[in-house]
C-alpha positions in Angstrom: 3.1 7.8 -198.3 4.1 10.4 -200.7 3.0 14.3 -200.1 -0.3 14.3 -200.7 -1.6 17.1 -203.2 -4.0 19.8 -201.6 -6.9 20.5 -203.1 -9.5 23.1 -201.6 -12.9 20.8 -202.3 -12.1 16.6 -202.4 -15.5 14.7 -203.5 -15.6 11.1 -203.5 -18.1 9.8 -206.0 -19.3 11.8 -208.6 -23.1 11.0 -208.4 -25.6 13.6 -208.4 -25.2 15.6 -205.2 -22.1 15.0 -205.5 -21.4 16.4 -209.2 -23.1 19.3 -208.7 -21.1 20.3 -205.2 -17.9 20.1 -207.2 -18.9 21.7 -210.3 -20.5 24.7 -208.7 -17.4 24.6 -206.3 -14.8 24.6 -209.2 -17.0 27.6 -211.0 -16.7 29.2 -207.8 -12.9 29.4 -208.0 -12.6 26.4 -205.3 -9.4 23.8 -206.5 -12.2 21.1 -206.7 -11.2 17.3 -207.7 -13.7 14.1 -207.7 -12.7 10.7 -207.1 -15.0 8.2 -209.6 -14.3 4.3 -209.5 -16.7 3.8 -212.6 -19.8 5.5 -213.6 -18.8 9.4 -214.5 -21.8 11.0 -213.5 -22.6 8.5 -210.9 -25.4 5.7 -211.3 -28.2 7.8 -212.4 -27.3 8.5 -215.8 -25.4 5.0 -216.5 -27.4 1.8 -214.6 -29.9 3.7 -212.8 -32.7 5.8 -213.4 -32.2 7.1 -217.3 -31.5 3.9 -218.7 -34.2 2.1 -217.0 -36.6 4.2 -217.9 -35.2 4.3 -221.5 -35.7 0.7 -221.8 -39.4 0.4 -220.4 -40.0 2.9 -222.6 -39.6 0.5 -225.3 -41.2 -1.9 -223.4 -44.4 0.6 -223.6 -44.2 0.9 -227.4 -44.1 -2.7 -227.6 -47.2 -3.2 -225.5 -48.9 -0.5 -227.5 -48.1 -1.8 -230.5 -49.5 -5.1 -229.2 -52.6 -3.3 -228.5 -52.7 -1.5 -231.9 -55.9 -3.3 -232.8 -57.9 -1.5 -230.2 -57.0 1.8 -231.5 -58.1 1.1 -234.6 -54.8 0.1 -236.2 -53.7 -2.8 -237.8 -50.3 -3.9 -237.5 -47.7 -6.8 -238.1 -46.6 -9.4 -235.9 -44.5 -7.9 -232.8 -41.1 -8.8 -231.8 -38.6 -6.7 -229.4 -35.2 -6.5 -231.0 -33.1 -6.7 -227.5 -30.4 -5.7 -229.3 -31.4 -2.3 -230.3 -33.2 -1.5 -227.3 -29.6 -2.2 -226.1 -28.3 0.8 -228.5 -30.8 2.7 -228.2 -30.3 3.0 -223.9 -26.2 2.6 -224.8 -26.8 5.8 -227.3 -28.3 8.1 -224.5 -25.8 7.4 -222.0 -22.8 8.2 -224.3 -24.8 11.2 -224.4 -25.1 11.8 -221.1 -21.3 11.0 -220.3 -20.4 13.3 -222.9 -22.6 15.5 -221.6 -20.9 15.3 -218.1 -17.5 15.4 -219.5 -18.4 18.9 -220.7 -19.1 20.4 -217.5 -16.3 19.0 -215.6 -13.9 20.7 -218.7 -16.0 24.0 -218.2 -16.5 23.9 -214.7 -12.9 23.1 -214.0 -13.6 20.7 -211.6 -10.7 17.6 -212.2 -12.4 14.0 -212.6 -9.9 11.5 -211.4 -11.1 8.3 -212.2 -9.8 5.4 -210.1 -10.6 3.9 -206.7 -10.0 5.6 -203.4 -9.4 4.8 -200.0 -8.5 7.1 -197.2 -5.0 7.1 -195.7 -5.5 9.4 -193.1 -8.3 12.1 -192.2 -9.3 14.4 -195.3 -6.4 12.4 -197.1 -7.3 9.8 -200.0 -4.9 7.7 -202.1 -6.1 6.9 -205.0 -5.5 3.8 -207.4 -5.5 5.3 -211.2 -7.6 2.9 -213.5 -5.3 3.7 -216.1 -2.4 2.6 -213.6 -0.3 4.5 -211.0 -1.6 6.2 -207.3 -2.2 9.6 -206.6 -2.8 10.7 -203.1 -5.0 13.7 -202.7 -6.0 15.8 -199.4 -8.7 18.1 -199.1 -9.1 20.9 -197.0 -13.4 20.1 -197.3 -14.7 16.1 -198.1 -17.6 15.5 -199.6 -18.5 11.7 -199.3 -20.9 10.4 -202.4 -20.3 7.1 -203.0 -23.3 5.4 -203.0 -24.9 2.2 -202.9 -25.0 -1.6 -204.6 -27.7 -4.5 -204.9 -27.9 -6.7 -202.2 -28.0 -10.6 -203.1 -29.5 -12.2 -200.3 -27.6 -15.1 -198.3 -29.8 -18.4 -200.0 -27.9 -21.4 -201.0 -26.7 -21.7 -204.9 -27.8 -18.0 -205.1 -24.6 -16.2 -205.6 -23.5 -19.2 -207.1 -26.2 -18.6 -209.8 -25.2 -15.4 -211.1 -28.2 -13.7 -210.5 -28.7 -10.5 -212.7 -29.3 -7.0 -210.8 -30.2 -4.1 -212.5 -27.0 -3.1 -214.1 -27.3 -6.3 -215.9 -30.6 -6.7 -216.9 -30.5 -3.5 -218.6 -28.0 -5.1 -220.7 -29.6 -8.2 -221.9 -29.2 -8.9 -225.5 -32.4 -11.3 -225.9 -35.8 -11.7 -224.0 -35.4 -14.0 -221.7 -38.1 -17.3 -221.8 -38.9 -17.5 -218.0 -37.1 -14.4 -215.1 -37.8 -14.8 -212.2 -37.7 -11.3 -210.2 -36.7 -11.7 -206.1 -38.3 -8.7 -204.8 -41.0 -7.3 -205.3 -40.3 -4.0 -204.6 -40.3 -0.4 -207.0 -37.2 -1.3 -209.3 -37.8 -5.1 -209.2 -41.8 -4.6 -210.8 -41.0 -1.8 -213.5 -38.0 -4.5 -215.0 -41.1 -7.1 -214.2 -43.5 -5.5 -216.3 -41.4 -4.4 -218.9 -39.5 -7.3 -219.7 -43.2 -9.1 -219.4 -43.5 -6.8 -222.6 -40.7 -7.5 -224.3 -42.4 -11.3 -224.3 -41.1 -12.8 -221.4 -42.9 -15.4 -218.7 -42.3 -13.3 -215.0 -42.8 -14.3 -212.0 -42.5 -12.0 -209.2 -41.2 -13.7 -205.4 -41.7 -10.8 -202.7 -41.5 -12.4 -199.1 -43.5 -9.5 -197.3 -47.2 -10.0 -197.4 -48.1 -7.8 -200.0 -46.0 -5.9 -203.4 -44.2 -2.5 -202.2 -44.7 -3.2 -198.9 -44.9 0.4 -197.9 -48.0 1.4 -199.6 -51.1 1.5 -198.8 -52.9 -2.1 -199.3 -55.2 -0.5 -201.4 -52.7 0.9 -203.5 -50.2 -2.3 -203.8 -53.8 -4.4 -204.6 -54.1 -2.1 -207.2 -51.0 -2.5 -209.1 -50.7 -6.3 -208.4 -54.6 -6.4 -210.1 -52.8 -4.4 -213.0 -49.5 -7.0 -213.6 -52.0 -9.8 -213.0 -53.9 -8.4 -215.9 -50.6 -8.6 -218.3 -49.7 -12.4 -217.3 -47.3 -11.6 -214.5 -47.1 -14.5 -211.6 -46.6 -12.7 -208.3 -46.2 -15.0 -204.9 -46.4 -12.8 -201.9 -45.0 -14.5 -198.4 -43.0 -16.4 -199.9 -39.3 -17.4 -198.9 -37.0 -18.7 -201.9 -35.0 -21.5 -199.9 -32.5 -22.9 -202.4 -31.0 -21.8 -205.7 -29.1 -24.1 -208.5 -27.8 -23.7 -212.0 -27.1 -21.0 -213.7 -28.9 -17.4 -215.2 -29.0 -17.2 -218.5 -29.3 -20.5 -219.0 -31.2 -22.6 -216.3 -31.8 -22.0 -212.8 -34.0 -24.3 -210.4 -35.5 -22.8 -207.3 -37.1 -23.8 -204.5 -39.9 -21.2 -202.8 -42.0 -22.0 -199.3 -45.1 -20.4 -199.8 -47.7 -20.4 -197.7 -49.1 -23.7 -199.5 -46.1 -25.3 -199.0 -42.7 -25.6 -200.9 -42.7 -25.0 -204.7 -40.1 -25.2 -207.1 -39.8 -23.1 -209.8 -37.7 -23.8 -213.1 -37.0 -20.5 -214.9 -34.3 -19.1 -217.4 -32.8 -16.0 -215.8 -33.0 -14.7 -212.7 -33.0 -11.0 -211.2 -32.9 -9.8 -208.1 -34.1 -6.6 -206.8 -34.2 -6.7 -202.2 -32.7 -3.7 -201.4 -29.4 -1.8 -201.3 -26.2 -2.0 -199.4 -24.5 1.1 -198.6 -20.5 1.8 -200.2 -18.8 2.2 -197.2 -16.8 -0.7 -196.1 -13.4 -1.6 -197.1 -12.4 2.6 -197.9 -10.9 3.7 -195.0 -13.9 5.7 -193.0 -12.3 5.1 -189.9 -9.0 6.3 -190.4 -10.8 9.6 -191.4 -12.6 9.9 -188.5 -16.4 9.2 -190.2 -18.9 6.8 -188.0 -21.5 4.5 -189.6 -24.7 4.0 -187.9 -25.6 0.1 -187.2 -26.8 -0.5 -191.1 -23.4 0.9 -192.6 -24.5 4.1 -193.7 -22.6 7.1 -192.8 -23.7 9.0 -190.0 -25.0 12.2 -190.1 -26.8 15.0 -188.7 -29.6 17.5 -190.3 -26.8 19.2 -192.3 -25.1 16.0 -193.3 -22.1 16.1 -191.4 -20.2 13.4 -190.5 -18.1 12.9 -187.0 -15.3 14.2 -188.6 -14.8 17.9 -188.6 -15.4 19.5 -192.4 -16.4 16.0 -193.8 -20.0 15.9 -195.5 -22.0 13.0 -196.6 -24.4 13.1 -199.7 -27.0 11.0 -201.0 -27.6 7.5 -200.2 -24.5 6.6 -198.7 -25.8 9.0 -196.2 -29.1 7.0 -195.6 -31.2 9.9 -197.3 -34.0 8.3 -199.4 -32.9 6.5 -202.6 -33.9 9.0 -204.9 -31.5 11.1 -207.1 -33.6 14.0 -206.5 -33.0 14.3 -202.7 -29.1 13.1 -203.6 -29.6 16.5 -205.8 -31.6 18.6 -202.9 -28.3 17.0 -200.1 -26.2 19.1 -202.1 -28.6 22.1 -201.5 -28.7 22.2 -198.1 -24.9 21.8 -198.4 -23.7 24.4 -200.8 -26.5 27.0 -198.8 -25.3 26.2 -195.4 -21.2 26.4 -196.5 -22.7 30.4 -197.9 -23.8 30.7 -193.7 -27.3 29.5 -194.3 -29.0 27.0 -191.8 -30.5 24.6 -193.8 -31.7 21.0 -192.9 -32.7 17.9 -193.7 -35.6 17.8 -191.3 -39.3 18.1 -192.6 -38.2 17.5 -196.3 -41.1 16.7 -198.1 -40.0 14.3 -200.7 -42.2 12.5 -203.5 -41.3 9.5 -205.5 -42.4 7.7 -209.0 -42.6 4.2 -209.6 -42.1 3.8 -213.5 -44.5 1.3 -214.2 -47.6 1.7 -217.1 -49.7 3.0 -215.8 -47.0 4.8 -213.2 -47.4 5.2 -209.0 -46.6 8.7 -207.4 -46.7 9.6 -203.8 -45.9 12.5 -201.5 -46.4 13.2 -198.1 -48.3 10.7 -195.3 -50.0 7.7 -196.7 -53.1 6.6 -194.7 -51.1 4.0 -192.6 -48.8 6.3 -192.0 -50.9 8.7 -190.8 -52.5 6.0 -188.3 -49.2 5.2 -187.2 -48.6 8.5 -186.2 -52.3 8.8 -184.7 -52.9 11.9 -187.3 -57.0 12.2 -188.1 -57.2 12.4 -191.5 -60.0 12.1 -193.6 -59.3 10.1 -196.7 -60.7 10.2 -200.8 -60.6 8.4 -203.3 -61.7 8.0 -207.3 -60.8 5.5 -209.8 -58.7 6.8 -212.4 -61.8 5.4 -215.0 -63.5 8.5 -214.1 -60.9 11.0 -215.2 -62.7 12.3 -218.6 -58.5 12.1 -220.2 -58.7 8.6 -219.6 -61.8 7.9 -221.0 -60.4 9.2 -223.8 -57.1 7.7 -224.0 -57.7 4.9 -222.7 -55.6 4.4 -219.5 -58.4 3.9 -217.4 -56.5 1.3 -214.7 -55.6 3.3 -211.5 -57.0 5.4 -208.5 -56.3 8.9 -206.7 -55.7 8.9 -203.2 -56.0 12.1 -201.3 -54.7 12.3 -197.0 -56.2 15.6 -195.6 -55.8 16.8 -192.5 -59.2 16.5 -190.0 -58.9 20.0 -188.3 -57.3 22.2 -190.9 -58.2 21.0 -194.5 -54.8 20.8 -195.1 -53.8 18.1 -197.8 -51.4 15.8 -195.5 -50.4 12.9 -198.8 -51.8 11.9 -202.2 -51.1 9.0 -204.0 -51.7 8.7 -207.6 -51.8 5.3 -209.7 -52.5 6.4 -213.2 -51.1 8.3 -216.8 -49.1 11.3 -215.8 -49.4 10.8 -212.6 -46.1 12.2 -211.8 -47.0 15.4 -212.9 -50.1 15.0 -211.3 -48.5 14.2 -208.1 -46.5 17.7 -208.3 -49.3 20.1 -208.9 -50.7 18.1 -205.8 -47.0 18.7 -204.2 -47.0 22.3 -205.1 -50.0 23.0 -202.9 -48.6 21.2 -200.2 -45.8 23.8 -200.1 -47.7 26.3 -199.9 -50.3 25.2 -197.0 -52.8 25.7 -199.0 -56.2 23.7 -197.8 -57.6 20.9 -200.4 -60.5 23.4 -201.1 -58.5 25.5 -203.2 -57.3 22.5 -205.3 -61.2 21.1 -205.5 -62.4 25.0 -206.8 -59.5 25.3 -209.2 -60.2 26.2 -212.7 -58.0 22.7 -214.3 -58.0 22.3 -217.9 -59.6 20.1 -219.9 -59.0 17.2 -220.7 -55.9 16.4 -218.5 -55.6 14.2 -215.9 -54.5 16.8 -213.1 -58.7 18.0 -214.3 -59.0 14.9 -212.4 -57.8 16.8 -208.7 -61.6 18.7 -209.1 -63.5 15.5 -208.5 -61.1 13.4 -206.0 -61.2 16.6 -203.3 -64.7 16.5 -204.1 -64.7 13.3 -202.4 -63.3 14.4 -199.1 -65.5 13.6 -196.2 -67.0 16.6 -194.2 -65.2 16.8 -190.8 -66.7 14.9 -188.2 -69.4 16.7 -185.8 -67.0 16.6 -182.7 -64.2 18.3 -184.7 -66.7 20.8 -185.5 -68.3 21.9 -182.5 -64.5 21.6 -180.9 -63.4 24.3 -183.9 -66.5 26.5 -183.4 -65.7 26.3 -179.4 -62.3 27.5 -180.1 -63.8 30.6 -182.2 -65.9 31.5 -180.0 -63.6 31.3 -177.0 
């Protein structure tokens, strides 16, 4: 092995967390390089997040054109041009690369781009894409590389080609018949929105119910709203067999709780789950454990066995969401500057992109039973929101968790337009302790949704006589 160069701050994978460790490292005056196989700027900006949403973007102006004659418009016949909602999502993310490329220049962080595989602890070599090795050591490691699709072990499956999301976002036509495995948060927004673009969908999810770790109430909900648009959903059901080939014809056979069914479709995505991006580069030579599922292991400030080795994002088995990839590197940069942050007690929120979207933070009511927390639950259709009335987008609810003893709010859920936004307002005063009262008094304006906070903690249910004389015992003690 030849003498490895030494660089102060060594990242591997250049996804969020992981980006914005080496850039504020390299501003810092920190000899900083990253290590990226592929996607500069890491999945988010390139197959991920943006460029989904991008695309059911257009998906949404397609249905809303569709629906023009509601609104009082009148328009032509609708057809999605696959092509440029192609360039249109390929347009952003040279944007965004660009964009990227920037910062590393001004930061003065060095992008290597190739694949890299540890040698020896805190020492990588790395196989150029443009040809040749380097071999790099570090006197810190930041480990960021992330996670793939899983494709499930079912016969003909792999053989089939299935599409993930990095492919279906590239799709040049609208397929007749996809099939989506998995009926999980990424696999229903490409559901619905390729549904739009004039596709037949059927949706296979083997739990009992759609995103299996909401609420039923909630999962009811949006499986009334796909219904509505002409999706097919099988719940508790097992696909047994696969043949042919996506893109062109694939047979499948599905056990369902009425028995075996096959299913002829054009295309088929799938959409079960994640697999971490840790075998095959090195880990142990480094020192670095995995825990039993493959993901690195870590403690509350994400590091690994090995001494001055981090781990970032989901590779660390934080939650799949770019912005706790982006708070990893947080607690990381804050604790390297002798703070003592952690990843305990994070209270994270999420968004499933889907018209009308789902947002959710804190404990969900079967959550909250699982933990044996009283709670006192509320609820309002999103029909009763005055904005929707007058928009529209009346399909949804608002779900509010608070707390039985203290009024404080302990989750909210939020089916619904803007219900991301809604859902941090509701976040906000969650950080701050502040009891659901102060939320249900607010002056909100009108007409927004978030006016629609007012009525839903208007809903809350009193607490219950026994926690009240128990409260009033305890004043008066």
């Amino acid at each position: 092995m030849s003498q490895p160069e030494r660089f102060e701050i060594l990242v591997l994978g250049s996804g969020m967390g992981g980006k914005l460790l080496a850039w504020h490292m390299a501003r810092s005056g920190r000899r900083t390089a990253v290590v990226e196989r592929q996607w500069i700027g890491g999945s988010c900006p390139n197959v991920a997040c943006l460029p989904s949403k991008n695309e059911i973007w257009s998906a949404k102006v397609a249905h809303l054109v569709h629906r023009a004659a509601e609104f009082g418009t009148k328009a032509d016949a609708v057809a999605a041009n696959m092509a440029r909602v192609r360039k249109r999502k390929r347009d952003m993310v040279d944007g965004q690369i660009a964009a990227h490329l920037q910062n590393y220049q001004t930061s003065g962080a060095e992008l290597i781009m190739g694949t890299g595989r540890f040698a020896a602890p805190k020492t990588v070599g790395v196989r150029l894409n443009d040809g040749g090795t380097r071999v790099l050591a570090g006197d810190q490691v930041f480990l960021n590389v992330g996670t793939h699709a899983a494709i499930p072990s079912v016969p003909g499956l792999d053989a089939a080609r299935p599409l993930t999301h990095i492919g279906a976002l590239e799709l040049d036509y609208v397929p007749p018949h996809l099939v989506v495995l998995g009926g999980g948060y990424s696999g229903l927004e490409f559901a619905q929105a390729y549904r739009r673009f004039g596709s037949n969908v059927t949706v296979i999810e083997s739990g009992p119910q759609l995103m299996g770790r909401e609420d039923f109430d909630v999962s009811h909900e949006i499986r009334r709203i796909l219904d509505d648009e002409g999706i097919q959903v099988l719940v508790g059901a097992e696909l047994l067999q696969a043949s042919g080939r996506s893109g062109e014809k694939v047979s499948l056979v599905v056990r369902t709780t009425s028995g075996d069914k096959s299913i002829e479709c054009s295309d088929i995505l799938v959409a079960v789950g994640r697999i971490p991006n840790t075998a095959g580069i090195g880990l142990e030579e480094a020192g670095v454990e995995l825990d039993g599922r493959g993901y690195v292991r870590v403690n509350e400030r994400l590091e690994t066995s090995a001494s001055k080795v981090w781990a970032i994002g989901e590779c660390a088995g934080s939650p799949q969401f770019t912005h706790v990839s982006a708070n990893d590197f947080q607690i990381i940069r804050d604790n390297l500057a002798g703070g003592n942050r952690s990843t305990r007690d994070r209270l994270v929120p999420y968004c499933m992109f889907t018209d009308p979207p789902l947002a959710h933070v804190g404990l969900s009511e079967r959550e909250a039973e699982r933990q044996s927390v009283i709670t006192r639950v509320a609820r309002l259709p999103t029909s009763a929101v005055l904005r929707a009335q007058a928009t529209g987008e009346k399909q949804g609810l608002m779900k509010a968790i608070v707390g039985e003893s203290d009024d404080r709010i302990l989750g909210f859920t939020m089916i619904g337009a803007g219900a991301g936004e809604v859902m941090a307002a509701v976040q906000t005063a969650m950080l701050a302790d502040l009891p659901y009262l102060r939320l249900r008094d607010a002056i909100l304006a009108h007409p927004t949704m978030t006016e629609g906070l007012g009525l839903l903690f208007s809903n809350v249910p009193p607490r219950s006589a026994q926690q009240v004389t128990r409260t009033s015992a305890l004043l008066t003690a």
